[in-house]
C-alpha positions as CSV (number, residue, x, y, z in Angstrom):
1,X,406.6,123.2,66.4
2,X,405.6,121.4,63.1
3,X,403.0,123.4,62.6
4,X,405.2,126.6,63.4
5,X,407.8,125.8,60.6
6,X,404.7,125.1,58.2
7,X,403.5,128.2,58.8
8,X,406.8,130.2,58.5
9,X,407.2,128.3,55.1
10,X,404.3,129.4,53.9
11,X,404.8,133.1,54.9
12,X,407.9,133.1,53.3
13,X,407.0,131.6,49.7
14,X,403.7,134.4,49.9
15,X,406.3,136.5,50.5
16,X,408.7,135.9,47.3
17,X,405.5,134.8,45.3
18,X,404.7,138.7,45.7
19,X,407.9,140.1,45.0
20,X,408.2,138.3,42.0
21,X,404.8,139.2,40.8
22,X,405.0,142.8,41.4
23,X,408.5,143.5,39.5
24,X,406.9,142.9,36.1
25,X,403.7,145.3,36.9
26,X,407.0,147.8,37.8
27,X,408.7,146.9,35.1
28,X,406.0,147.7,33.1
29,X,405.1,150.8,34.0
30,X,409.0,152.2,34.5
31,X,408.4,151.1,30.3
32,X,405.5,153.0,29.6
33,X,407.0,156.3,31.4
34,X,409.9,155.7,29.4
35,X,407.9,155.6,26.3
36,X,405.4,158.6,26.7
37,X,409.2,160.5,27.9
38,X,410.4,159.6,24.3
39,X,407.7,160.5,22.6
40,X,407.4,164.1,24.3
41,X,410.9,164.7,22.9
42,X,410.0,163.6,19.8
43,X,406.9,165.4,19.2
44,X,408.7,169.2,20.9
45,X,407.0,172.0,21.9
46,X,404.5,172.1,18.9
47,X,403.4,168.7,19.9
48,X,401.9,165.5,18.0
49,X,400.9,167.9,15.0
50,X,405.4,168.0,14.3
51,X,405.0,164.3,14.1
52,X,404.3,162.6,10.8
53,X,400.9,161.0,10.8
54,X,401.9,157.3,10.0
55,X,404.5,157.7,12.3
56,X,402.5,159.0,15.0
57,X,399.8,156.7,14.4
58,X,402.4,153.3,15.0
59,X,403.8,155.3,18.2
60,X,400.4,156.1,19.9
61,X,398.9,152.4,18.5
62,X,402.0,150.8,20.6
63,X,401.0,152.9,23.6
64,X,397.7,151.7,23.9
65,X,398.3,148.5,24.8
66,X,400.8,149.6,27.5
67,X,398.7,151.7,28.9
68,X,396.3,149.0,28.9
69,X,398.7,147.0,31.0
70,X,399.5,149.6,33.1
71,X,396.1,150.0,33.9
72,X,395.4,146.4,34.6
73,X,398.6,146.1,36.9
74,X,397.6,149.3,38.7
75,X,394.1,147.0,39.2
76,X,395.6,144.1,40.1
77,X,398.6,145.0,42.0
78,X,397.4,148.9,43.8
79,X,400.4,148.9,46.6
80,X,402.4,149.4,43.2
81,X,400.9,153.0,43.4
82,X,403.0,153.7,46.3
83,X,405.8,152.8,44.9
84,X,408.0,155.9,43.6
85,X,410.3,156.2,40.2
86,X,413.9,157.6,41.1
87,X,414.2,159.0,37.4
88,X,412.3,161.3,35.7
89,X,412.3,158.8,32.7
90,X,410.9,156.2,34.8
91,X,408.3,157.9,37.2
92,X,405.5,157.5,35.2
93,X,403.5,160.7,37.2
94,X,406.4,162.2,35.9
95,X,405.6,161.9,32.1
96,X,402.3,161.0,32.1
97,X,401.9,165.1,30.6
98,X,402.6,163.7,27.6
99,X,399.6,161.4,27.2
100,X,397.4,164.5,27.1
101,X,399.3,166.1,24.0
């Protein structure tokens, strides 16, 4: 029985230990789909080339590191691939268009 309630204790701290870890890598990404989403709008139709160049630069040099993030997380944590943005301005598959612009 000891061993039992040892056991269930450790399943359950694996279990929160998860949960916890995998909000941020969410977090993250809901951040980054939030980001490229603003920075469609910004840019329009006609694309970067509307934006001014120093602005643009700062914008796309902020971005990088995200998507360096992102990427890591997606590494690290890949069940966080399943996991489904209920906004368009979250769901980064969503916005991810704007990345190619």
């Amino acid at each position: 029985m000891a061993l039992q309630a040892v056991t269930g204790f450790g399943l359950l701290t694996a279990t929160v230990t998860w949960i916890l870890q995998t909000y941020p890598a969410l977090n993250r990404r809901r951040t980054l789909a939030h980001q490229l989403n603003l920075f469609g709008e910004a840019a329009g139709p006609s694309g970067v080339l509307s934006l001014d160049p120093g602005h643009a630069a700062g914008l796309l040099e902020a971005m990088a590191g995200n998507v360096a993030s992102v990427s890591i997380d997606l590494q690290a944590f890949r069940e966080t691939y399943y996991f489904r943005g209920l906004e368009r301005r979250g769901s980064l598959p969503a916005t991810v268009a704007y990345a190619a612009l």
